[in-house]
C-alpha positions as CSV (number, residue, x, y, z in Angstrom):
1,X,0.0,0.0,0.0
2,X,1.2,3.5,-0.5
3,X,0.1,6.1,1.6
4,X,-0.3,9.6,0.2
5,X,0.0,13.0,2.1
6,X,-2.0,15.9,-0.3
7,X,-1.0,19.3,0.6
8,X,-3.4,21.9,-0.3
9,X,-7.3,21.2,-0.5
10,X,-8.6,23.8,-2.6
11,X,-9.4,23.2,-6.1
12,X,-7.2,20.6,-7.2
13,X,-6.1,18.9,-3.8
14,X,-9.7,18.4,-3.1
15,X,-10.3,16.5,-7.0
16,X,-7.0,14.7,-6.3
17,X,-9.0,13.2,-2.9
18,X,-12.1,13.0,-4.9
19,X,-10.4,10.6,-7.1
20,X,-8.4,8.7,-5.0
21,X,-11.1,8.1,-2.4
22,X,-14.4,7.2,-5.1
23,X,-12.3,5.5,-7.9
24,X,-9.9,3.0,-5.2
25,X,-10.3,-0.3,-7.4
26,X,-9.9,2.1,-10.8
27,X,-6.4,3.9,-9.1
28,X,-5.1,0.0,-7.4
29,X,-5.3,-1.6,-11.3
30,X,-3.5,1.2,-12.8
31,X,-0.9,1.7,-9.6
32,X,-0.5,-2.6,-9.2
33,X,-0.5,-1.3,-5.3
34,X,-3.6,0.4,-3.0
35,X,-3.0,4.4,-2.6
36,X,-4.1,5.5,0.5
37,X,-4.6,8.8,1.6
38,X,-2.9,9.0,4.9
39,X,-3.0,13.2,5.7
40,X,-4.7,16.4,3.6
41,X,-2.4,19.0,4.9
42,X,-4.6,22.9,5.3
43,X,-4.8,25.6,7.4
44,X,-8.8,25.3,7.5
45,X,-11.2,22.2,8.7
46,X,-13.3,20.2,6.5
47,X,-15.9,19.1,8.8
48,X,-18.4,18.2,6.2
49,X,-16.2,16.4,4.1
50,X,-15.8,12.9,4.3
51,X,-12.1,12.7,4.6
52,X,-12.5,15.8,6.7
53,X,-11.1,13.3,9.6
54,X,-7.6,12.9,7.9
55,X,-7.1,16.7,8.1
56,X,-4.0,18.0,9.9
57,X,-2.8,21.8,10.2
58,X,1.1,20.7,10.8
59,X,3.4,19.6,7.8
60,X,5.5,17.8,10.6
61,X,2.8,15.2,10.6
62,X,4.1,14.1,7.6
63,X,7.3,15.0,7.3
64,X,8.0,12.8,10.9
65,X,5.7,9.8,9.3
66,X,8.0,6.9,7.5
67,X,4.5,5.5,6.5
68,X,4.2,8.3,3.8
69,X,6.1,7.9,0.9
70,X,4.0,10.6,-1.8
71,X,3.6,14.2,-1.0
72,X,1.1,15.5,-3.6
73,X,1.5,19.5,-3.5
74,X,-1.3,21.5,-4.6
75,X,-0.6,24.6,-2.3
76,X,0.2,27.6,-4.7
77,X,2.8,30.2,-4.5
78,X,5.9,29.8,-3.9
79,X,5.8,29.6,0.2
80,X,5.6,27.8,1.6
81,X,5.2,25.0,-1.0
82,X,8.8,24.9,-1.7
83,X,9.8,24.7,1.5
84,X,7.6,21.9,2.0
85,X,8.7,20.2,-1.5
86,X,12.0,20.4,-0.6
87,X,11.6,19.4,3.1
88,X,9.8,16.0,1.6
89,X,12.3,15.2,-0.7
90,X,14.9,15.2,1.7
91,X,13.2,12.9,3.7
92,X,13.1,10.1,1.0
93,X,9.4,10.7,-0.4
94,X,8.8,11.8,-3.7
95,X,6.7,14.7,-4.9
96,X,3.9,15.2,-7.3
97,X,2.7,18.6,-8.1
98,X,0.4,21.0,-10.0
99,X,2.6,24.0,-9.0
100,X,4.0,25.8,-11.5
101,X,4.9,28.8,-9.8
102,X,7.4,26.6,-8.0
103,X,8.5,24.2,-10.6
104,X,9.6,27.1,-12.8
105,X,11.6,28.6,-10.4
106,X,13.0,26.0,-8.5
107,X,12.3,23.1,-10.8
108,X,16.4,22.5,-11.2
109,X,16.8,22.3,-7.9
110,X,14.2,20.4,-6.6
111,X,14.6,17.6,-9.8
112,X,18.8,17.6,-8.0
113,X,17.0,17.0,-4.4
114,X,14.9,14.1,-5.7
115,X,17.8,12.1,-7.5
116,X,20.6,12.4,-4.5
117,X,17.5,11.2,-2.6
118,X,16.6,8.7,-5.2
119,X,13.0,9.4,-5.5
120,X,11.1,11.3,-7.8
121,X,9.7,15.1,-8.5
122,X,6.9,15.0,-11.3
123,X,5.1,17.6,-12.4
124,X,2.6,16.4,-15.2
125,X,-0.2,18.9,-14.1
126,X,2.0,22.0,-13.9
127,X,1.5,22.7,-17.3
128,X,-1.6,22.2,-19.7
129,X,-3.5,21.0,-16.6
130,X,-4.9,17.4,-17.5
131,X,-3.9,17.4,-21.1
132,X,-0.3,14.9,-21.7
133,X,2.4,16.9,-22.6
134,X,4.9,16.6,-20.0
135,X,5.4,12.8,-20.9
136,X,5.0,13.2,-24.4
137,X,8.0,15.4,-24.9
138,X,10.4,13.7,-22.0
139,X,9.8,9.8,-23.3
140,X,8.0,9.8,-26.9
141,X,9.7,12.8,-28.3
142,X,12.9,11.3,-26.9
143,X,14.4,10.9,-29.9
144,X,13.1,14.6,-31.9
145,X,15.0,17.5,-31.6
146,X,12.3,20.1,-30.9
147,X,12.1,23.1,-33.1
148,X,9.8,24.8,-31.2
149,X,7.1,25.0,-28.8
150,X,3.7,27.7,-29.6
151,X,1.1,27.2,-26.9
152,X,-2.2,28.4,-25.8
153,X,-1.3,28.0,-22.3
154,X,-3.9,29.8,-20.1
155,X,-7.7,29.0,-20.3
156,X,-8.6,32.6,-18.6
157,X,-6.9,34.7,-21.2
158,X,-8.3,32.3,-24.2
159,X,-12.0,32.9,-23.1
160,X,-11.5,36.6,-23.2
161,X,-9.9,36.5,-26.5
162,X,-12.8,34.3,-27.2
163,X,-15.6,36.3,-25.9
164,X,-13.9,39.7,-27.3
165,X,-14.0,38.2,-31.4
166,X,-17.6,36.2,-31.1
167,X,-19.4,38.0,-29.4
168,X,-18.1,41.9,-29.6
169,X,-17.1,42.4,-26.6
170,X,-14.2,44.8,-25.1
171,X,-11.7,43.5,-23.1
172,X,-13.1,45.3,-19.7
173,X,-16.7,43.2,-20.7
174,X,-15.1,40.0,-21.3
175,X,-12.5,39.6,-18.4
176,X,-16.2,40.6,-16.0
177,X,-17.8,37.9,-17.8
178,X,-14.5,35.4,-17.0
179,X,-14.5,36.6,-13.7
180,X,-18.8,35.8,-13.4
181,X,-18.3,32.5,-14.4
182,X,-15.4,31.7,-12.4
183,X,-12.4,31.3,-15.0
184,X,-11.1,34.5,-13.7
185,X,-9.7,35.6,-10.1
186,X,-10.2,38.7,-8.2
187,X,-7.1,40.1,-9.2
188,X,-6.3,38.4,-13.1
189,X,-3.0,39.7,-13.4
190,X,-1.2,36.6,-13.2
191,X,-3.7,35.5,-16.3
192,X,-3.8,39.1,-18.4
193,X,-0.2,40.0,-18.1
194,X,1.0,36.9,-19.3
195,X,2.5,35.5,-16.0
196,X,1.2,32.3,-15.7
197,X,1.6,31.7,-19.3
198,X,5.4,32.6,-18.9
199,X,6.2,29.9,-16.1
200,X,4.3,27.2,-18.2
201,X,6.5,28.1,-21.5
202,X,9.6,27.9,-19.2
203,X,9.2,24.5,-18.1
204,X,8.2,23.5,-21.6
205,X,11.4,24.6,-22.6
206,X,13.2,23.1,-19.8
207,X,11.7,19.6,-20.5
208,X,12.6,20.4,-24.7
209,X,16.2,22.0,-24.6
210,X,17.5,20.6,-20.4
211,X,18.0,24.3,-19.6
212,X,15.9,26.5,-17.3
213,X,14.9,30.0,-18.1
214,X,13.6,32.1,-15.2
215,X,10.1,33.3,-16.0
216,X,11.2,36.9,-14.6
217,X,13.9,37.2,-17.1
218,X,11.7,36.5,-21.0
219,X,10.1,38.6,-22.4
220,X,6.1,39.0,-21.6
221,X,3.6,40.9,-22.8
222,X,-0.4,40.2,-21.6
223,X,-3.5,40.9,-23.1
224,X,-4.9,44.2,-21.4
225,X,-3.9,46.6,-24.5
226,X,-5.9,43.9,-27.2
227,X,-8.8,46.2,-28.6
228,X,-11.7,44.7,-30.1
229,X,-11.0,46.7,-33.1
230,X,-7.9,44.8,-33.3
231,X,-10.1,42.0,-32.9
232,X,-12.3,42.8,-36.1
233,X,-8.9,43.8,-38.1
234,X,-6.4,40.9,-37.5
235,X,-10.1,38.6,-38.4
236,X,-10.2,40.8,-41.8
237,X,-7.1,40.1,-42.3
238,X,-7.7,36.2,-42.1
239,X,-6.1,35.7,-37.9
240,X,-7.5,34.8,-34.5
241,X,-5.7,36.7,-32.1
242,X,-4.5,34.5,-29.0
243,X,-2.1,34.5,-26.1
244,X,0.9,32.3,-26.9
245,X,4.0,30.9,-25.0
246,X,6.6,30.3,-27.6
247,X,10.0,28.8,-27.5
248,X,12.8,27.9,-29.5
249,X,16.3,26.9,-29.7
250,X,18.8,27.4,-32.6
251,X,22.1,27.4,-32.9
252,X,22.5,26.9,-28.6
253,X,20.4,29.9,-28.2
254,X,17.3,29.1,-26.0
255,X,14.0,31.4,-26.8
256,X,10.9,31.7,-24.5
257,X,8.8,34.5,-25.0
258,X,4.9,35.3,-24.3
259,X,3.0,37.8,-26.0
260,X,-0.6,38.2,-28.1
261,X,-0.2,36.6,-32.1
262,X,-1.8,36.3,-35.1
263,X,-2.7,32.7,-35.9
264,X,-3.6,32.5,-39.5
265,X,-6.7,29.9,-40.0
266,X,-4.8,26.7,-41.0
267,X,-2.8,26.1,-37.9
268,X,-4.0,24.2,-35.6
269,X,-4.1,27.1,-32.9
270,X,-6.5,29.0,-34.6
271,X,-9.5,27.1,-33.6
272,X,-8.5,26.3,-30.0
273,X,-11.4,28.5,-28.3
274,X,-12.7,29.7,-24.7
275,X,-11.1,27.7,-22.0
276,X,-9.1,24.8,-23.6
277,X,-5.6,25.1,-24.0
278,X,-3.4,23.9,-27.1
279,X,0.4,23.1,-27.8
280,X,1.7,23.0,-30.5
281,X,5.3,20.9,-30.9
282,X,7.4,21.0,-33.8
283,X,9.9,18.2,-33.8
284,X,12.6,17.6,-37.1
285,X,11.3,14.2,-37.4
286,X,7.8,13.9,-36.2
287,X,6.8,17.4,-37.4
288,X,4.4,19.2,-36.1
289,X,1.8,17.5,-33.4
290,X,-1.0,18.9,-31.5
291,X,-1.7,18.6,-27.8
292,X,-5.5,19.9,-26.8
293,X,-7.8,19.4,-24.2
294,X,-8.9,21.1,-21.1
295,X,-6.1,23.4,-19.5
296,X,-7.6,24.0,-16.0
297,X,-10.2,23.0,-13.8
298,X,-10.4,20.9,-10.5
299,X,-10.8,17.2,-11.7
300,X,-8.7,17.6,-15.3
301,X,-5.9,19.1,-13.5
302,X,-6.3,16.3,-10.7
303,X,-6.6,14.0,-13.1
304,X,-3.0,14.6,-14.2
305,X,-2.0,14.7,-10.3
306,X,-3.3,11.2,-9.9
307,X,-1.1,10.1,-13.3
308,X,1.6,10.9,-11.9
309,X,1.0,9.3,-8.0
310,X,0.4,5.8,-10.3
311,X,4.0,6.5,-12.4
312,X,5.7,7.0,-8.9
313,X,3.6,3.4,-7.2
314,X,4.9,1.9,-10.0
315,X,8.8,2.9,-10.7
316,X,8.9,4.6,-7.0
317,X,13.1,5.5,-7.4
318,X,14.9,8.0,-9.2
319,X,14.3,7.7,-12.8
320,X,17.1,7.7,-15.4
321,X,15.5,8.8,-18.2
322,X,14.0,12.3,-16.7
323,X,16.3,14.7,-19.1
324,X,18.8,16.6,-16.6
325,X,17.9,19.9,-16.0
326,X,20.2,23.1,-15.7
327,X,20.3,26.5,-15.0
328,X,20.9,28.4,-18.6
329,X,23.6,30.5,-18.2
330,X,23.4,34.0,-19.5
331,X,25.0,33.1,-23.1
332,X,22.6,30.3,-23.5
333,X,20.1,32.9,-23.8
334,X,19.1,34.3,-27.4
335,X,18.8,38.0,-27.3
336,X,14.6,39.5,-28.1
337,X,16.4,42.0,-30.2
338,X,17.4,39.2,-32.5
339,X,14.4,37.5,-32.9
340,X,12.3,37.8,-36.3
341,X,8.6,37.7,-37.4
342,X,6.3,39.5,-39.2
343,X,4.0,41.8,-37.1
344,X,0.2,44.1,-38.1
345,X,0.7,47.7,-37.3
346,X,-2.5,49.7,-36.9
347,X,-2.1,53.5,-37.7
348,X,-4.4,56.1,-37.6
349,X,-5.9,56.4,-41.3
350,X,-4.2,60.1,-41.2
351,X,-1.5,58.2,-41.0
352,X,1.7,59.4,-43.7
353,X,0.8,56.9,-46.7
354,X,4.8,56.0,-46.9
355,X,4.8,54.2,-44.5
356,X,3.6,50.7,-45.8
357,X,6.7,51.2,-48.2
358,X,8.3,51.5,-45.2
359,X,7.8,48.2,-44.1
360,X,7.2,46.6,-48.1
361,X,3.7,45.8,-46.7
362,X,1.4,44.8,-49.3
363,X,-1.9,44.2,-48.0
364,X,-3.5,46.7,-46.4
365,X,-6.8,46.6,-44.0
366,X,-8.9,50.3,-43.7
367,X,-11.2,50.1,-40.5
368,X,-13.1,52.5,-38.3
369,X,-10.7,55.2,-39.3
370,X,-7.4,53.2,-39.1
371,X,-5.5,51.3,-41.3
372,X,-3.7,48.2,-40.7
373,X,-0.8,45.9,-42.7
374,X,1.3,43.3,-42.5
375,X,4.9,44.3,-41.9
376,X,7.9,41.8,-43.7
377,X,9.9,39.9,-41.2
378,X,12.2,42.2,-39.2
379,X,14.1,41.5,-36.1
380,X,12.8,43.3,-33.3
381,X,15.6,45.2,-33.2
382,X,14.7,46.2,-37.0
383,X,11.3,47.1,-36.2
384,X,12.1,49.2,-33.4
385,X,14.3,51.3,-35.3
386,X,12.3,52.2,-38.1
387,X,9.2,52.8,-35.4
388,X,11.5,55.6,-34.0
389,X,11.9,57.2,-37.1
390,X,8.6,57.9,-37.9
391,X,6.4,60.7,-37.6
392,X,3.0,58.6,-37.0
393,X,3.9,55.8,-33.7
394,X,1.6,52.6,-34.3
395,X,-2.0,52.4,-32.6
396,X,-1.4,49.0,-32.0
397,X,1.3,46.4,-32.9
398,X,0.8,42.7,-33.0
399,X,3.2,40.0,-33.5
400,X,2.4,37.2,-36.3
401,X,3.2,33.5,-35.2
């Protein structure tokens, strides 16, 4: 029998009980051994709930039992799940979690932890929540070199996009709708400004390339300054706008960006709408494959939780074929400056008419007293400086994928 501690029972923690406690013959096939829940570790009671009697407010409880061997961290934030993730490790139990916050900054460190301990740190659910990716790219891309990674990677953000093209909404309209319906916090700033979508692209790349951006030092740009006019011209143009985590690596340089693109309507991305997420892989010999489903929500994300409690019942030591993960040092890093695509600049339609020669755009879209085209591909660096030459600065500027 293995006996599982899960730390945290909000959203996730409680679907990882949920599962574990109402699907035990489902769980003990796939595992080959019974999980058990032994501890749910929160600061607040659960009297109604019917594991409410396995509740404890003291992660000593578990550290001190020898009984648990799976910690299965759902807290949030950095503090003190780390602590508590690292604590575990130590102490010869491995560690599941659906943290991304702490996997992308202290992934590196914590993966080092679990093999001097010989156990094991997964983190399935950190990313996508219950859609496979994680796997995919560390065992049956094993043998691609990735080109790149472009990924819808937060649900919140995609259902504003959403509501904002198919239903005409402004930004301020759709985020209140997101927030209505629960897809939104209070406070969406980790969603809109591209935050959470920056630490998911991070470990993405991680897993791809072995080296670890921090999420604080890519470039990130949210969604807050997305009109709906730029809505109605990217879609005249033949684009969906979303929110998309990219990465890349060529010649040793490691990429991660987030920021708004145009998706033309054949890729795959285009069509990936409201909540769910999509990621896109490109690998030299698979090509390009598609990863979709359900991004968030408390039994998906648990679902993925659970996965990876079963991986550890089965093959409970350190496992030699998780990719070794460093630190990237500062010249592994490709500058922004460097990096080329083509972009939509939206003028005011008083705009000087040399400018699209400026940027040999050929296609030009007149709207609601702007005008918009598609610049050639420039390096950011490029685009910047013929931006500061002009008289006319750019209403809006969108980057194409």
């Amino acid at each position: 029998m293995i006996n599982v501690a899960i730390m945290g029972h909000g959203v996730v923690g409680s679907g990882v009980a949920e599962i574990l406690n109402n699907f035990p013959d489902r769980v003990a096939e796939k595992a080959q051994e019974k999980i058990n829940v032994k501890y749910i570790l929160d600061l607040r009671d659960f009297p109604d709930s019917p594991l409410g009697h396995l509740v404890t407010h003291n992660f000593d409880d578990i550290l001190n039992d020898p009984e648990v061997t799976v910690v299965a961290e759902m807290m949030g934030g950095s503090h003190p799940a780390y602590d508590f993730s690292l604590a575990a490790l130590k102490a010869g139990k491995s560690v599941v979690t659906s943290n991304k916050e702490v996997v992308s900054n202290f992934g590196v460190e914590l993966l080092a932890v679990a093999r001097e301990n010989n156990v094991r740190y997964l983190f399935e659910a950190s990313v996508g929540g219950g859609i496979p990716i994680i796997r995919p790219l560390v065992n049956d891309l094993a043998a691609n070199h990735v080109s790149s990674i472009s990924g819808i990677l937060n649900g919140t953000t995609n259902y504003i996009l959403t509501q904002m093209r198919e239903c005409g909404r402004d930004f301020g309209e759709a985020l209140k709708d997101a927030q209505t319906k629960g897809y939104a916090e209070a406070n969406p700033a980790a969603d809109v400004d591209g935050i959470d979508a920056a630490r998911k692209i991070v470990i993405l790349a991680s897993l791809a390339y072995g080296k670890l951006i921090s999420p604080d030092s890519i470039y990130v740009e949210g969604i807050s300054k997305i009109t709906l006019s730029d809505i109605e011209i990217a879609s005249e143009f033949g684009y969906a706008i979303k929110l998309i985590g990219h990465c890349t690596n060529e010649n040793g340089k490691l990429l991660a960006m987030v920021s708004p693109r145009l998706i033309p309507a054949g890729d795959p991305l285009h069509t990936v709408d409201d909540v769910f997420n999509g990621i896109l892989v490109d690998a030299n010999m698979l090509g390009k494959s598609m990863f979709y489903g359900k991004g968030a929500g408390k039994l998906p994300t648990a679902s993925a939780v659970v996965a990876d409690i079963i991986d550890i019942a089965k093959s409970p030591k350190n496992d030699p074929c998780f990719p070794a993960i460093e630190n990237a040092s500062a010249d592994e890093i490709a500058d922004i400056m460097d990096y080329r695509c083509k972009n939509m600049l939206v003028f005011d339609a008083k705009a000087d008419d040399s400018i699209m020669s400026e940027f040999n755009a050929s296609q030009a879209v007149a709207r609601n007293g702007k005008v918009a085209f598609i610049t050639e591909e420039l390096s950011e660096k490029e685009l910047l400086d013929k931006l500061s030459s002009l008289k006319d600065a750019p209403i809006s500027r969108i980057r194409l994928l």
